[in-house]
N, C-alpha and C positions, 0 to 999 in steps of 0.2 A: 622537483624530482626527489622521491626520494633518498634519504641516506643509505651507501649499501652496508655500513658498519658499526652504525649509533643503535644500541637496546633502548628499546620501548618498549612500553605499554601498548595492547591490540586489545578493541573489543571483538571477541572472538564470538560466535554463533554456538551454544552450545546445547537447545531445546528448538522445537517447533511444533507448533498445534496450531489445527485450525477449524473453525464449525462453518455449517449452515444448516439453514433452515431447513424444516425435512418437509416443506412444500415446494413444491416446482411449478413454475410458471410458464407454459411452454409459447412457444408462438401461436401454436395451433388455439390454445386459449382466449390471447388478445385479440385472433380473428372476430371471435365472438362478440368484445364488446366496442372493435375499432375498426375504421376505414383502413384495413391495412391486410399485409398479408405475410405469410412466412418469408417467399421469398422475398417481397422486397423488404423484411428485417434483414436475411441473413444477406442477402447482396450488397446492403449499403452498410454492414455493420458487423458480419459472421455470429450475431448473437441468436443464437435457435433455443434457449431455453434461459430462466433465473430463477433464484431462490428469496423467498419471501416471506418474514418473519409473520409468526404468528401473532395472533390476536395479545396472547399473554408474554411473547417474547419483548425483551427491551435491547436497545443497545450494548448495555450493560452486560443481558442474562447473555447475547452472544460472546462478549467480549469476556467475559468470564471461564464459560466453556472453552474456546479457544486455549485460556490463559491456563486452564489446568490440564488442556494435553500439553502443554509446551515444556512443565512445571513436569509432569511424569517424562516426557521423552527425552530429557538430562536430567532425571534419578533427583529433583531436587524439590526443599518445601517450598512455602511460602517465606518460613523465615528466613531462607539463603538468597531473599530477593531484599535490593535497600531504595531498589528505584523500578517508579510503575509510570512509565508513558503512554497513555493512550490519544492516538490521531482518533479525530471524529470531524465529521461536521454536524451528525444527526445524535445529540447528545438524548441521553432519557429527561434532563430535565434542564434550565438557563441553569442553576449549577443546585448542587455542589456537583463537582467532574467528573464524570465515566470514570475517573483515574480511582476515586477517594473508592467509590462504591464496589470498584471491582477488588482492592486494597483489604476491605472490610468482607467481604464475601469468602476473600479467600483465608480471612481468618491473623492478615499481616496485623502486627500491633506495632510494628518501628514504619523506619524508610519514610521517603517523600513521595506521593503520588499527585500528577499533574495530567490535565488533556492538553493536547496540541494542536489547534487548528489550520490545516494548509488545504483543505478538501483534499482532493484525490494525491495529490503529495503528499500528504499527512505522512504515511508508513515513511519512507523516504526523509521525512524533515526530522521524524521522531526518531529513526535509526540515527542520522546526524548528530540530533541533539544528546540522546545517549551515552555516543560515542564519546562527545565531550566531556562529559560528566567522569565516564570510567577513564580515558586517558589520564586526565587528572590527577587521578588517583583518591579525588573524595568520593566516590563510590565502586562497591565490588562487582553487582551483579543487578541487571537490568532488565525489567522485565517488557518491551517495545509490545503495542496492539495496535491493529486498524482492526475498528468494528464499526459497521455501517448499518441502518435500517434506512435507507434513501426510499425503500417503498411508504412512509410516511411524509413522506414532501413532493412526491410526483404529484400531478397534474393529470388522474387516469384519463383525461378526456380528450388532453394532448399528445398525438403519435407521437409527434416527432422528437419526444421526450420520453414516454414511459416505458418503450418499450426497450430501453437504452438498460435500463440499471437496478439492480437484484440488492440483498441485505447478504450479511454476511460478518466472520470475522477472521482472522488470524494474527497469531502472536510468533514471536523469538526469544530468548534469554541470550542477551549479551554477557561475556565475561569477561573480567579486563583480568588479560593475561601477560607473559613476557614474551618481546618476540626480538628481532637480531634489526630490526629495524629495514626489512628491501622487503620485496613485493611477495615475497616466497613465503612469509608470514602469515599463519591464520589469521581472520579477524577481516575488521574495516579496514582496507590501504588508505582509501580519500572518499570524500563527499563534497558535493557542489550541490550550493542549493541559491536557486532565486526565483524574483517576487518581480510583479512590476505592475504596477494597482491602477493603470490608466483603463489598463480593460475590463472593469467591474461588469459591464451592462452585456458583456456578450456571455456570461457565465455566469450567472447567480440564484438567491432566493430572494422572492419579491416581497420578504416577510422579516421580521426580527422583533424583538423586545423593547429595544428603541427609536426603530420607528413604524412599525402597523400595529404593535403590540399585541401580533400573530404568529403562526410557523410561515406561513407564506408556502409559495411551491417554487421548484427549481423553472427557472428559464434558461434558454441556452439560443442561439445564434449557431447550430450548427455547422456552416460552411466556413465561418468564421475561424470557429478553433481548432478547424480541422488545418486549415491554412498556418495557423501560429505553430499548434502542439509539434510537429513535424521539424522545424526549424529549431524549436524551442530542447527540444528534445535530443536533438544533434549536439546542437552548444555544449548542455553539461557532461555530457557522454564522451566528446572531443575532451574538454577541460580535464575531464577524469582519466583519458589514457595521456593524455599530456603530462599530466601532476604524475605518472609513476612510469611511464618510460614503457606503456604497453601498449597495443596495438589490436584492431577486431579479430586477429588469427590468432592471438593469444588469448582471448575469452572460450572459456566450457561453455555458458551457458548465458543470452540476454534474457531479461525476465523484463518487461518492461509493463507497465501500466495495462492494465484489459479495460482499455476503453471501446475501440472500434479497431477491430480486425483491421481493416485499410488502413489506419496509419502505424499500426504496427509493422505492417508490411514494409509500408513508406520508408519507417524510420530505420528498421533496419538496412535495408538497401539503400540506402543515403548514406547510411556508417560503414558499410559492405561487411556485415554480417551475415555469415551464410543460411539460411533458411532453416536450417537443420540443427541450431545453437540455439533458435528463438523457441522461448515459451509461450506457450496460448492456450489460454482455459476461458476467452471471452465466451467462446460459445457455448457456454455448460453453464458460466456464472453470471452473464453481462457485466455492467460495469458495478462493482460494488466498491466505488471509491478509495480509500484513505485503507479498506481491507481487501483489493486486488491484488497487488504485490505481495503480502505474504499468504495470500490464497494459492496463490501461480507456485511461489516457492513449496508450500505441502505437496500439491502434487506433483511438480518435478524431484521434490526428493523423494516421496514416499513410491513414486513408481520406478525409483532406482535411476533416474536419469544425471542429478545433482549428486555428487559425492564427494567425502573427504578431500581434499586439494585442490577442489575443482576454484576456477575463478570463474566468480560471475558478478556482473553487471544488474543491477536495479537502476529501476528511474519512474519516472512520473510526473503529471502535466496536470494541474489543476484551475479551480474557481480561483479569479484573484488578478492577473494569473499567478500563478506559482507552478516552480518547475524544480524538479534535481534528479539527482543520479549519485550512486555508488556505489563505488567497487570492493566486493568484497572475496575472501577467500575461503573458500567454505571450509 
């Protein structure tokens, strides 16, 4: 629980930017070159369209984009940044890291930049790890990204995979601020994040550096982690209104992972989240991993739904597995 009377440090949310690709991939498309069809995409998944990096686009050049609406929309430069996290799983190259490149693009000559790997928790483990950094007090100002090209490791030959998940990026600027120490505070309240690596084989890439000394393509076991995410998902969400004393009728806004519409459903009505608090952009973006979460959050803010005071909930379920959630106050 938190303390209602000890000052601390909050990383506080003070920018946000986010790109995609200006190709769309609609269902109507895949029919073309798959046994499949729109409706049973959007029935089994609510995904009716993705976005899909171009030929000359990299991880990078999204996550950079992202990184400089985020950087204009809290008025700041590059050099008022000392920390660059970026989540990925589809890096531009085995290294050096989405993090250093995008560092250098934007012209930073201090700071540390690092990548984070959680797949689709990535945003989520990278807001986390942040967090830790600025409470601290060794760092000011934090620059979090999920940028994904996933359309470079599908499987276009496999339905029951490709039609799943789009590229994409979005960023935040954390700032570590003073706050009176109770839930009423801007910034991060709590974060829970976990791992549990027994189930590699129902979520992965059949490829790596040390061992096919390829990209490999994603596989997945669909019914599987439709079964786990749900439950998985509950857990850190529960742990997170626990740790601060709140409850689902006290959230503005769930934003949770845009994997598949049905478990988003699922999972909110398992928390008893009202229908009308949950964010959902899978079917505009599909699932674009480690950069869904702060995809969902541009456009709940930028269409005016997200606002100052508001408290909201992030989470996400990934490859590995890997799961978390946090609450935050906008």
């Amino acid at each position: 629980m938190i303390s209602s009377h000890d000052a601390r440090l909050r990383s506080v949310i003070v920018g946000l930017g986010c790109y995609l690709p200006s190709r769309i991939l609609s269902n109507a498309d895949l029919e073309k070159t798959l046994d499949t069809t729109d409706e049973w995409i959007v029935q089994r998944t609510g995904i009716r369209q993705r976005h899909i990096a171009g030929e000359e686009e990299r991880t990078s050049t999204l996550g950079l984009k992202a990184a400089r609406a985020a950087l204009a929309d809290a008025g700041l430069n590059a050099d008022d940044i000392d920390l660059v996290i970026v989540a990925t799983s589809t890096p531009d190259y085995t290294f050096p890291a989405v993090a250093t490149q995008i560092q250098a693009g934007l012209g930073m000559l201090g700071g540390v930049a690092f990548d984070l790997q959680a797949v689709c928790s990535g945003f989520v483990f990278a807001v986390a790890t942040a967090d830790k950094f600025l409470v601290s007090g060794s760092h000011r100002r934090a620059l979090v990204i999920g940028a994904e090209t996933f359309s470079r490791i599908l499987d276009w030959n496999d339905r029951a995979t490709c039609v799943l998940f789009g590229d994409g990026a979005g960023a935040v600027i954390l700032e570590a601020r003073e706050g009176n120490g109770t839930t009423a505070d801007r910034g991060v309240l709590t974060t829970h994040l976990r791992s549990d690596g027994r189930h590699r084989d129902k979520l992965y890439v059949d490829g790596g550096p040390s061992s096919t000394r390829t990209t490999g393509h994603l596989r997945m076991e669909g019914r599987e982690v439709f079964r786990h995410a749900v439950s998985m998902v509950t857990d850190v969400v529960q742990a997170a209104f626990a740790s601060t004393g709140t409850t689902a009728e006290d959230l503005d806004w769930f934003v949770p992972h845009q994997a598949n519409r049905r478990i988003i459903d699922a999972s909110a009505e398992k928390l008893g989240i009202a229908s009308e608090k949950v964010v959902t952009t899978v079917d505009l973006h599909g699932n674009t991993s480690a950069a869904s979460v702060p995809l969902a959050l541009c456009v709940a803010r930028n269409d005016g739904r997200i606002k100052p005071g508001d408290l909201v909930m992030i989470e996400a379920m990934g490859g590995g597995f890997t799961w978390g959630a946090a609450l935050i106050r906008w």
